[in-house]
C-alpha positions as CSV (number, residue, x, y, z in Angstrom):
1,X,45.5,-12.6,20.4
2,X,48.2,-14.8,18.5
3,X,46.9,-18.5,20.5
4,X,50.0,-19.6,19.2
5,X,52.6,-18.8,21.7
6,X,50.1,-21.1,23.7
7,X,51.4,-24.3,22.4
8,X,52.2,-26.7,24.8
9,X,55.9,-28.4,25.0
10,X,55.3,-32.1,23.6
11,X,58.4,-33.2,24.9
12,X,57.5,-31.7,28.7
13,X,56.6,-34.5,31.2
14,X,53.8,-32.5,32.3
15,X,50.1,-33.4,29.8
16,X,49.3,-31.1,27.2
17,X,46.1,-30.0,28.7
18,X,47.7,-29.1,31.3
19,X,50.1,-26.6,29.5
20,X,47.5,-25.1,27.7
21,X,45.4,-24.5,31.1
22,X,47.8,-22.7,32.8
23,X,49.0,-20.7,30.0
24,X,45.3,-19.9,29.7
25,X,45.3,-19.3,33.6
26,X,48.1,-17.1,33.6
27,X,47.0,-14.7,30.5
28,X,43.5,-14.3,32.6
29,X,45.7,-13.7,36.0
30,X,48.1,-10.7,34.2
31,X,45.0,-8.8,32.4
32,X,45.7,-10.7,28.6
33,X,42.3,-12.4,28.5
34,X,40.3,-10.3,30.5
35,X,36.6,-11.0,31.5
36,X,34.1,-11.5,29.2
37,X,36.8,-12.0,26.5
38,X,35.7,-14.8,23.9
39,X,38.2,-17.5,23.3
40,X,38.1,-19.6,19.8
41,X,36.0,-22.6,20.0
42,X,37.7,-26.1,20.7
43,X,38.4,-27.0,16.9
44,X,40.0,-23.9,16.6
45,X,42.1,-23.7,19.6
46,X,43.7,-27.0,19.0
47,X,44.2,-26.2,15.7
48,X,46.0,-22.9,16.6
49,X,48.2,-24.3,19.1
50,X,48.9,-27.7,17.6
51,X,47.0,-30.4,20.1
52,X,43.8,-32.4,19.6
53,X,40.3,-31.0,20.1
54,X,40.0,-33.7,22.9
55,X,43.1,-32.2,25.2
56,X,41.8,-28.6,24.2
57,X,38.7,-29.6,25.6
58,X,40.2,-31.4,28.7
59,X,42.0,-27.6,28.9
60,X,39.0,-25.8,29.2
61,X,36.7,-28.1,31.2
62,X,39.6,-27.6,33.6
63,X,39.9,-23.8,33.8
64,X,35.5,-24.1,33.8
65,X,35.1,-25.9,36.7
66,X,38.0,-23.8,38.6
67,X,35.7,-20.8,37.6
68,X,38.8,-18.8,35.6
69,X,36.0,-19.3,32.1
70,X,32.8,-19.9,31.7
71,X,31.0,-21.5,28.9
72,X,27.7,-20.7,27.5
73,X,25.8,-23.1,25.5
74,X,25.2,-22.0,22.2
75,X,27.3,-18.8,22.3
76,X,31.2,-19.8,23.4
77,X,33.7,-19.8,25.9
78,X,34.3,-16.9,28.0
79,X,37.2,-15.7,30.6
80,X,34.9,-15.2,33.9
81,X,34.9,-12.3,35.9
82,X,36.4,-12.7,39.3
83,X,34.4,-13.8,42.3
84,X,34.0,-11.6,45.3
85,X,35.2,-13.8,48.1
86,X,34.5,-12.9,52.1
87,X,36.6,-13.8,54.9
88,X,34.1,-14.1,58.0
89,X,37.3,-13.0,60.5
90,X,38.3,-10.3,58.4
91,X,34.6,-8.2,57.5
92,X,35.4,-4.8,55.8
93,X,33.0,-2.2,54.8
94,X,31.3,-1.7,51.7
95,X,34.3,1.1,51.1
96,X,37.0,-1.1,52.2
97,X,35.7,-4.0,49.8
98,X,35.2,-1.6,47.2
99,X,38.9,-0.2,47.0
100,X,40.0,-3.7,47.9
101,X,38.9,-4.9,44.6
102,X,40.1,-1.9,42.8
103,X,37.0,0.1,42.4
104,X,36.1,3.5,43.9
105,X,33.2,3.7,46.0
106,X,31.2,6.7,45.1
107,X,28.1,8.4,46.3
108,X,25.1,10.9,44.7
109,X,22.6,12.5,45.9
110,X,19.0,11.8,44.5
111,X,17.0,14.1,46.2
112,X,17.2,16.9,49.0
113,X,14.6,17.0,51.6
């Protein structure tokens, strides 16, 4: 991915790190940066997209703690993958769910009596 076309607008009112998380935001939301996808580490980010390695990190410890990445110590930055959420009023089935989410519920036979 060209982190580029991420760079924040300096003269915009709105802070940098804020720019750069939703840009992040929306590439996860449209399929760009899907889950499990690595991003760069913090040096390299800013670099890439022209901001300090503090407001990159600012970015990130934003999207982390909404839960749209996830960071593993040691290995990197990754785009999470989306949390099942329930609505106690609304139960479905474990079909319903399923297709909900965009999977196909399935089923297999592992042994005849």
């Amino acid at each position: 991915m060209d982190w580029s076309v991420l760079a924040p607008d300096k003269t915009s009112p709105v802070p940098l790190y804020h720019q750069l998380a939703e840009a992040i935001r929306e590439r996860v939301r449209s399929g760009t940066l899907p889950p499990g996808e690595q991003l760069p580490p913090e040096r390299e980010l800013a670099e890439r997209v022209g901001i300090s390695r503090m407001t990159a990190r600012q970015a990130l410890a934003e999207l982390t703690r909404d839960g749209a990445l996830e960071v593993r110590h040691g290995v990197g930055t990754f785009v999470a993958a989306p949390k099942l959420t329930y609505d106690a009023l609304h139960l479905l089935g474990f079909t319903e769910a399923t297709l909900q989410h965009g999977d196909a519920a399935r089923s297999r036979v592992l042994e005849q009596a």
